[in-house]
BANUDREN-762452 format. One line per 2 residues: number of its first residue (from 1); their letters; for each residue x, y negated, z negated of N, C-alpha, C, CB. Coordinates in steps of 0.02 Angstrom, whole numbers, plus 50000, padded with zeros to 5 digits. Glycine has a CB too. Example, Ala and Ser with C-alpha at 12.3 -4.5 7.8 and 13.67 -1.06 7.14 Angstrom:
1	AS	50660,50284,49610,50615,50225,49610,50660,50165,49610,50565,50224,49548; 50642,50112,49646,50684,50053,49643,50645,49998,49606,50704,50030,49714;
***
This chain:
1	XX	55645,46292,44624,55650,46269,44555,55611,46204,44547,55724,46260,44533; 55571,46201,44496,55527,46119,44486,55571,46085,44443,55441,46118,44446;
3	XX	55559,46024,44440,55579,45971,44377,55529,45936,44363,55635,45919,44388; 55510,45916,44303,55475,45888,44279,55470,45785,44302,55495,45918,44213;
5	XX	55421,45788,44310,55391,45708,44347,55421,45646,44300,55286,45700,44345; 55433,45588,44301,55440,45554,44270,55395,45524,44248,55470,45534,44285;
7	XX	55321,45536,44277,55287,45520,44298,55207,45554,44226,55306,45541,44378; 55226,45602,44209,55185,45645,44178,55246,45706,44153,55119,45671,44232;
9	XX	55222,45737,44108,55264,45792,44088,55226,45871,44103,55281,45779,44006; 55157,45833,44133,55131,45885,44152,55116,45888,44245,55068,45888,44104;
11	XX	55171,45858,44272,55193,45869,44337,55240,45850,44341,55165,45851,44384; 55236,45919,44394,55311,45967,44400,55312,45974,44490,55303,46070,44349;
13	XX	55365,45954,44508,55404,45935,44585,55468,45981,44595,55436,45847,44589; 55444,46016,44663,55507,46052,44686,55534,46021,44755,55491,46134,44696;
15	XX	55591,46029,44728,55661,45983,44786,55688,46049,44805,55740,45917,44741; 55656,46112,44822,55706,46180,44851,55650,46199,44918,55718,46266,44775;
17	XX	55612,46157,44937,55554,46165,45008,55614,46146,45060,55468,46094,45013; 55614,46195,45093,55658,46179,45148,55613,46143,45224,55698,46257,45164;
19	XX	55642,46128,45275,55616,46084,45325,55559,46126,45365,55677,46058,45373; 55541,46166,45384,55496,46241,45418,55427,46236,45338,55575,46355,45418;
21	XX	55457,46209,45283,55393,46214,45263,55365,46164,45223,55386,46266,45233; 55401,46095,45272,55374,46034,45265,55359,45998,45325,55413,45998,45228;
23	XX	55329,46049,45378,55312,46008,45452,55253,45997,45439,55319,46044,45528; 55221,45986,45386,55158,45957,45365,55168,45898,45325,55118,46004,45329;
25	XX	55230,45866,45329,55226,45821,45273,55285,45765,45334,55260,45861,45173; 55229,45723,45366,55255,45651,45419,55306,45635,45381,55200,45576,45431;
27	XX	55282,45603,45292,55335,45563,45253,55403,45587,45270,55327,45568,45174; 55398,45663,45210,55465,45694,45227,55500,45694,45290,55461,45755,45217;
29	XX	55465,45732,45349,55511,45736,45412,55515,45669,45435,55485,45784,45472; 55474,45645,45447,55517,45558,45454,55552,45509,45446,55510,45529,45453;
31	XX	55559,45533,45366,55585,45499,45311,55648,45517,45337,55566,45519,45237; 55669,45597,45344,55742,45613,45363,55774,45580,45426,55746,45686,45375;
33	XX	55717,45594,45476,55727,45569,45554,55778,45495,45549,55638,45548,45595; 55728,45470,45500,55775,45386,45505,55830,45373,45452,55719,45313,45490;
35	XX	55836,45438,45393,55896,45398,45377,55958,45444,45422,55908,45393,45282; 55932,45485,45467,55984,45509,45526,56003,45459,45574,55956,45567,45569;
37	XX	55953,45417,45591,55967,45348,45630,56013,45329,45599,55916,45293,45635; 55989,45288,45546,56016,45246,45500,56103,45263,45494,55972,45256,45429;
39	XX	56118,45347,45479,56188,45367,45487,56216,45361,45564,56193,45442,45461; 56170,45380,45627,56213,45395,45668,56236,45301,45710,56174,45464,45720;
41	XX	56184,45279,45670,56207,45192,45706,56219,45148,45675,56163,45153,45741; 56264,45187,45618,56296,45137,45571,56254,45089,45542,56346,45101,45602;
43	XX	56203,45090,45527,56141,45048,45478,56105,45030,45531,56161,44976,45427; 56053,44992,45502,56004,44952,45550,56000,44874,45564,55941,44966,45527;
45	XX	55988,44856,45609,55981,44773,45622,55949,44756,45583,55954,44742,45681; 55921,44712,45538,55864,44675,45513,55856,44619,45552,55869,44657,45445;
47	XX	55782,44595,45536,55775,44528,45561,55793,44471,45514,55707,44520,45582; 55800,44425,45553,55837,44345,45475,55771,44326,45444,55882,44237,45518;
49	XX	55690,44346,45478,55659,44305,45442,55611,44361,45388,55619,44252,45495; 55622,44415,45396,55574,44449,45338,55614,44503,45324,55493,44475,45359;
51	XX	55668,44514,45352,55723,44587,45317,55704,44633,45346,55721,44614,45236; 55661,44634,45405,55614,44707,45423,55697,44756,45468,55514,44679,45506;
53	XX	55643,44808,45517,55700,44849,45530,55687,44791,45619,55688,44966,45522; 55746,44802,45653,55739,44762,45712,55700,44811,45760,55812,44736,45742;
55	XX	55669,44765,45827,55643,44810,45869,55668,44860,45906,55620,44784,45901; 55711,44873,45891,55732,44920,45936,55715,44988,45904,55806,44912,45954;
57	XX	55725,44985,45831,55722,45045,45798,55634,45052,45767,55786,45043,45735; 55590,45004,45773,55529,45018,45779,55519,45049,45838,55493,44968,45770;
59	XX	55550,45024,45888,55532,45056,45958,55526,45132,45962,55585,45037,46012; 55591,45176,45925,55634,45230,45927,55579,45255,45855,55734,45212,45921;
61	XX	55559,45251,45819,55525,45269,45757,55448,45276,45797,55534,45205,45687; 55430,45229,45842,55356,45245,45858,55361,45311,45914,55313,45170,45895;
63	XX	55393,45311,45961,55407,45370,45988,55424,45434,45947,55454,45358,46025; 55490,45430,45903,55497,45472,45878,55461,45528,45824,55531,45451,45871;
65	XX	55425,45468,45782,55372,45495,45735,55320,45525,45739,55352,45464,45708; 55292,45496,45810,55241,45537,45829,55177,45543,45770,55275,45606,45845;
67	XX	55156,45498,45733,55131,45488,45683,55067,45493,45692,55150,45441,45659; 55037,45542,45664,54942,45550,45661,54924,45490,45666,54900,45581,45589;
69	XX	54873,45453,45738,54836,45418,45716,54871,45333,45745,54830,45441,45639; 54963,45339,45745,55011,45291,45759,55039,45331,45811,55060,45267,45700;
71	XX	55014,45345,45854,55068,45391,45920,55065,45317,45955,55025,45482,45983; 55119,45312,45994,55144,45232,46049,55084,45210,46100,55224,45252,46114;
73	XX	55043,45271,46132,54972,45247,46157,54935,45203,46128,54930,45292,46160; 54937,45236,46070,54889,45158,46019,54913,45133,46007,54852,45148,45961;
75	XX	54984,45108,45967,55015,45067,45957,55009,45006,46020,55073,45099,45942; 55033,45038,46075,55051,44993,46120,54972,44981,46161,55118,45024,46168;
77	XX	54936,44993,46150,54878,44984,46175,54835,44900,46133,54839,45065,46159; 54878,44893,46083,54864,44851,46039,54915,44784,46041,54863,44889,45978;
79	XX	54965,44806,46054,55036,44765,46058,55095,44769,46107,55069,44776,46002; 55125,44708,46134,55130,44715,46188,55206,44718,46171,55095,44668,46234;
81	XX	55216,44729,46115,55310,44744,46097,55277,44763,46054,55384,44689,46085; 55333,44775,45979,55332,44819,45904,55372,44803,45857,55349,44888,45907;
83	XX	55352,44777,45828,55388,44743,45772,55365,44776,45702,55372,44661,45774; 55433,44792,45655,55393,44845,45570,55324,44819,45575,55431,44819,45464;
85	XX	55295,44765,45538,55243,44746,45526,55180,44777,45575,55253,44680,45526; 55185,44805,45633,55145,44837,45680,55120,44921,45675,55181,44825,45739;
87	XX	55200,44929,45638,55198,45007,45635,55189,45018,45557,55273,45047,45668; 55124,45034,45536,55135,45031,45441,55180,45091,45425,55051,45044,45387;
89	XX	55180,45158,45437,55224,45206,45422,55274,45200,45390,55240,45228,45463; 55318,45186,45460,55386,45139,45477,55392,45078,45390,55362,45074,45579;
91	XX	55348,45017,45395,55354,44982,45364,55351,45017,45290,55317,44937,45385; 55316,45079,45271,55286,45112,45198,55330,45144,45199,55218,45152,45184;
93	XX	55400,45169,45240,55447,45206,45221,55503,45161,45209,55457,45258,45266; 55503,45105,45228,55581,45057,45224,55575,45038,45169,55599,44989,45273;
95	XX	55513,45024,45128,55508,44996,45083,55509,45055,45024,55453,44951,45092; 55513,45102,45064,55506,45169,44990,55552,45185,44977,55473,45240,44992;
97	XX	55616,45185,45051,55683,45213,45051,55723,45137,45002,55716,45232,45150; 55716,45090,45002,55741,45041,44981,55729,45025,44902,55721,44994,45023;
99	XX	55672,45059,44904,55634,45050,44810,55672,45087,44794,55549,45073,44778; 55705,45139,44821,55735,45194,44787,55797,45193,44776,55726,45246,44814;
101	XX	55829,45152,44823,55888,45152,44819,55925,45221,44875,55898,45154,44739; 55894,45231,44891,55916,45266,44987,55958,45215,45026,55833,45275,45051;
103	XX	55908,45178,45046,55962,45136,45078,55958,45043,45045,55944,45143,45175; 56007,45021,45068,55993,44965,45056,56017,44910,45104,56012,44957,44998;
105	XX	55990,44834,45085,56013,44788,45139,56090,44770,45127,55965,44719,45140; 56124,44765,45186,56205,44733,45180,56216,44707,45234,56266,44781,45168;
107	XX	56238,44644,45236,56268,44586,45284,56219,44614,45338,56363,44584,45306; 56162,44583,45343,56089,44603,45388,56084,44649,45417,56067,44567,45436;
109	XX	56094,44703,45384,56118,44781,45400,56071,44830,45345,56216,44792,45382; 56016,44856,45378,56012,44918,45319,56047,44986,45314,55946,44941,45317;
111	XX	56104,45012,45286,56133,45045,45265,56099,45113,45209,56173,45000,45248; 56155,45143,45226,56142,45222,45160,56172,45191,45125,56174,45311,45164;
113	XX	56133,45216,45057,56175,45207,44997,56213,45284,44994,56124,45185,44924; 56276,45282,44923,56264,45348,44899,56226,45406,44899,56261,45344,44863;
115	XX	56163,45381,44854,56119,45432,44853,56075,45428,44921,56077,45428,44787; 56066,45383,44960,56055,45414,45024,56089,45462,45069,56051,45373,45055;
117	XX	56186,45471,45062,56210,45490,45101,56209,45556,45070,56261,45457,45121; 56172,45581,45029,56166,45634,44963,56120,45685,44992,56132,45600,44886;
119	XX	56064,45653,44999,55990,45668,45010,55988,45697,45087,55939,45594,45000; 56063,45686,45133,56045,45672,45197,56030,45758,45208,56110,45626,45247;
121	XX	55998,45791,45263,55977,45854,45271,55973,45905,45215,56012,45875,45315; 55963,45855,45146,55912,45905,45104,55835,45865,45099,55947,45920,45015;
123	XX	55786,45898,45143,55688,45887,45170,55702,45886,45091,55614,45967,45226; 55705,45949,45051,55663,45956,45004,55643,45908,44949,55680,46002,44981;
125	XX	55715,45889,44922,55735,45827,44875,55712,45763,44907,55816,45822,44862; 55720,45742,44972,55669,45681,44999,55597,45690,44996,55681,45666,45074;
127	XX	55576,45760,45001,55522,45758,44993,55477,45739,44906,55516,45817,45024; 55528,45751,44868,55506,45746,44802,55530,45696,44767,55517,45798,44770;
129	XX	55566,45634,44804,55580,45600,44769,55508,45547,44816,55667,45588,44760; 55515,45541,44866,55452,45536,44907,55368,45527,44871,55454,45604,44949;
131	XX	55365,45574,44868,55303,45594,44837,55277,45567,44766,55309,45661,44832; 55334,45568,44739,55329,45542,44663,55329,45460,44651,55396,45571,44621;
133	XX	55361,45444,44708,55351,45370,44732,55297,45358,44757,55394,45348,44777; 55260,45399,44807,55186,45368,44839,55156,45357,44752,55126,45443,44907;
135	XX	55138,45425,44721,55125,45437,44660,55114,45362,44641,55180,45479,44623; 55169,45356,44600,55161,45284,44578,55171,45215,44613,55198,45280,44531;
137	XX	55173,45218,44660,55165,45134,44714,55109,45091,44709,55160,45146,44798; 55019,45146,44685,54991,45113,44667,54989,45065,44580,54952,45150,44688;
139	XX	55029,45079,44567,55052,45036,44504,55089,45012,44500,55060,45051,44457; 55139,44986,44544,55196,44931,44570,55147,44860,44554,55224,44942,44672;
141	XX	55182,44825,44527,55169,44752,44521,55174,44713,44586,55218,44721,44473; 55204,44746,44641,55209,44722,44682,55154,44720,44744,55257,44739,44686;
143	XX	55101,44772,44714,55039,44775,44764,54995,44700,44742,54985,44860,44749; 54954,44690,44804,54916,44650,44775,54859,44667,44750,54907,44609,44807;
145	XX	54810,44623,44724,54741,44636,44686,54704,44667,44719,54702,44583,44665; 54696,44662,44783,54651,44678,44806,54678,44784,44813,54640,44619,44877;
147	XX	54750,44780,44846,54760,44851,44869,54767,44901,44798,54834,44855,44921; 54785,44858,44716,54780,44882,44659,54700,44914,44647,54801,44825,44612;
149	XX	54652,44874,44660,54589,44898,44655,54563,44958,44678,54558,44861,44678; 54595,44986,44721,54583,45026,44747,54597,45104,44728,54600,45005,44790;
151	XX	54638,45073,44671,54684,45153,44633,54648,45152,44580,54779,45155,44607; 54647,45194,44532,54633,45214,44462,54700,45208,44446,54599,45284,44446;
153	XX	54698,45201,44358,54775,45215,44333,54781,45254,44323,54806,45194,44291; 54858,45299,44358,54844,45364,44365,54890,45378,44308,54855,45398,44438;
155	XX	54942,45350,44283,54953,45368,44226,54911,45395,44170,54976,45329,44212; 54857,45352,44166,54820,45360,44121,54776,45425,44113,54789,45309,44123;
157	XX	54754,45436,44190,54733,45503,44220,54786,45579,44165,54762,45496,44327; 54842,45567,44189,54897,45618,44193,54915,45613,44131,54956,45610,44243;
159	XX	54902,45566,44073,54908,45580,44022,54863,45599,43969,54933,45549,44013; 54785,45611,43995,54727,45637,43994,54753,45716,44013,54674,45597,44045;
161	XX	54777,45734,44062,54786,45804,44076,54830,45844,44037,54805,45810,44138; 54890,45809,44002,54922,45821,43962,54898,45825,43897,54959,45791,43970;
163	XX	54862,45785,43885,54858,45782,43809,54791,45809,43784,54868,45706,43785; 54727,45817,43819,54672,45839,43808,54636,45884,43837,54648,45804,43806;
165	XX	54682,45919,43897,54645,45962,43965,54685,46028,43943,54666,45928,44065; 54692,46074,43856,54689,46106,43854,54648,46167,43840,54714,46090,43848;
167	XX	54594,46144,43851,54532,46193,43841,54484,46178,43907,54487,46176,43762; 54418,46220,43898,54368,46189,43952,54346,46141,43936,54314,46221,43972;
169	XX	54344,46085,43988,54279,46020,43953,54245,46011,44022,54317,45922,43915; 54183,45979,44007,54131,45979,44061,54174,45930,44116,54048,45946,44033;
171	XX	54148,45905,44168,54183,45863,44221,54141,45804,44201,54178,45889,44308; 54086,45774,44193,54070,45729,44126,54122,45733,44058,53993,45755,44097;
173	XX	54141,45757,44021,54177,45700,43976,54240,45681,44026,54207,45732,43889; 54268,45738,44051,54328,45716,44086,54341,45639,44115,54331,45761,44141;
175	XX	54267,45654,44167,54250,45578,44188,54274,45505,44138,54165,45579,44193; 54198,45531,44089,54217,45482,44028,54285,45460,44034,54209,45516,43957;
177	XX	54338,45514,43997,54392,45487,43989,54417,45462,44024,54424,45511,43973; 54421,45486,44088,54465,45451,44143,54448,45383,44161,54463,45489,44207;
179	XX	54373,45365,44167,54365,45304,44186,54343,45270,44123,54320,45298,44242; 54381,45262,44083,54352,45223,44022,54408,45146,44045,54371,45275,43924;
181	XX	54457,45171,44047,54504,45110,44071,54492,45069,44139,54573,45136,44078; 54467,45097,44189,54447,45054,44235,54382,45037,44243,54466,45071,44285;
183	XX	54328,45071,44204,54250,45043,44194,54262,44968,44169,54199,45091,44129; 54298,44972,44108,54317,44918,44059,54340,44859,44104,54377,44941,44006;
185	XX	54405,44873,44140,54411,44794,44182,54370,44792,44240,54489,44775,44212; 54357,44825,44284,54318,44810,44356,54219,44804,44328,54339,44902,44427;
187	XX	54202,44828,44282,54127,44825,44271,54095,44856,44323,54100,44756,44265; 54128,44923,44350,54090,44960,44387,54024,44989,44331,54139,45017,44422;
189	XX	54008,45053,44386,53948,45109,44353,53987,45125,44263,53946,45210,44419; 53940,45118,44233,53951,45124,44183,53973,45206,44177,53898,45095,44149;
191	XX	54019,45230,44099,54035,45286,44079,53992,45339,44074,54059,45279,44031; 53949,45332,44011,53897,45359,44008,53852,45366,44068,53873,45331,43964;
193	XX	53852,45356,44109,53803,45365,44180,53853,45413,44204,53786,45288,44241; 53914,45404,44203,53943,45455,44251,53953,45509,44219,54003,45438,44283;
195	XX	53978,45511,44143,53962,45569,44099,53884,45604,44112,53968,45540,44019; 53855,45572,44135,53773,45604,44137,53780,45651,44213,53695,45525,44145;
197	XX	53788,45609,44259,53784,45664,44312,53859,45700,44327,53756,45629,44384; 53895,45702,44286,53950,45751,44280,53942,45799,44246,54002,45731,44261;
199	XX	53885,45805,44197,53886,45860,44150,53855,45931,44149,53866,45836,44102; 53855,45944,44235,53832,46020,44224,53905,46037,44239,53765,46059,44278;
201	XX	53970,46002,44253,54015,46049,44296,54065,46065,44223,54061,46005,44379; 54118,46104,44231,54172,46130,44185,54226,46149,44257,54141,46207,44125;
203	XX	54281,46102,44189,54343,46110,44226,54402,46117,44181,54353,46053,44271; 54447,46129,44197,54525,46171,44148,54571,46140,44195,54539,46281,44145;
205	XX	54622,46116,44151,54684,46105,44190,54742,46175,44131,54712,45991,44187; 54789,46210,44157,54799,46265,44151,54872,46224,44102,54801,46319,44225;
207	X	54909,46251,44049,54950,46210,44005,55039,46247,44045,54924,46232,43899;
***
């Protein structure tokens, strides 16, 4: 079953993907892995000086995750202990589970909330509450300038798809539209240039 995004009304997220057909998705299965920690050891240590998770459970997350790219060879090939800040994963999920209200900090303890203890061995619903969060993280006030630059506004995108992507239009105007809002503040390649070499293609988004 989908529900509709908060995000756009023209995306739609299913929370009924069970775990066998999300071993392609690190977030999800990892995401679960640790708030299973998190339950079976009664919360997590934090540290006193940045709130992170303590080393022990970076330790247990770099092994365990097994993360494309973050397997403990490289990690530790780089660092001679592990601290969140070492492991970004780790660090991009504490901060996702916590935006959300999964878990939260208590007496230097990260804990389940409610709706963490909710979520616990349903992949699917972590996976989609997950996702909809990467979704919009690049538009958190809380990124900086530099890692904001790097996104388009994707709202703005998704409400382009909604509101005007019911017929064919070339992949030039599309362009147009889409980058009219970030041509305007960054003073990249102009619109019209990209409307120009976009305009042999045609594309449909389906209603």
């Amino acid at each position: 079953m989908f529900r509709p995004s908060t995000l756009s009304p023209s995306v739609f997220l299913s929370a009924a993907l069970h775990q066998d057909e999300l071993t392609g998705s690190p977030l999800a299965t990892n995401g679960m892995k640790l708030l299973r920690y998190v339950e079976q050891n009664g919360g997590v240590p934090l540290t006193q000086s940045l709130g992170a998770f303590h080393r022990k459970c970076v330790e247990w997350a770099a092994h365990e995750f097994q993360w494309p790219g973050y397997e403990p060879e490289i990690l530790y090939s780089v660092n001679k202990v592990l601290n969140e800040p070492d492991f970004p994963p780790l660090s991009i999920l504490h901060w996702a589970l916590q935006d959300l209200r999964i878990i939260r900090h208590y007496r230097g303890r990260a804990v389940l909330t409610k709706r963490g203890r909710s979520i616990l061995g349903n992949h699917g619903e972590l996976q989609a509450v997950l996702a909809e969060w990467i979704l919009a993280a690049p538009l958190q006030e809380s990124l900086s300038p530099e890692a904001a630059a790097l996104f388009w506004d994707l709202r703005h995108m998704l409400g382009i798809v909604s509101t005007r992507l019911g017929d064919w239009v070339t992949l030039g105007d599309y362009t147009e539209w889409a980058s009219r809002w970030r041509f305007s503040r960054r003073g990249d390649r102009s619109a019209p240039d990209m409307r120009r070499a976009g305009s042999s293609h045609i594309i449909s988004f389906a209603r």
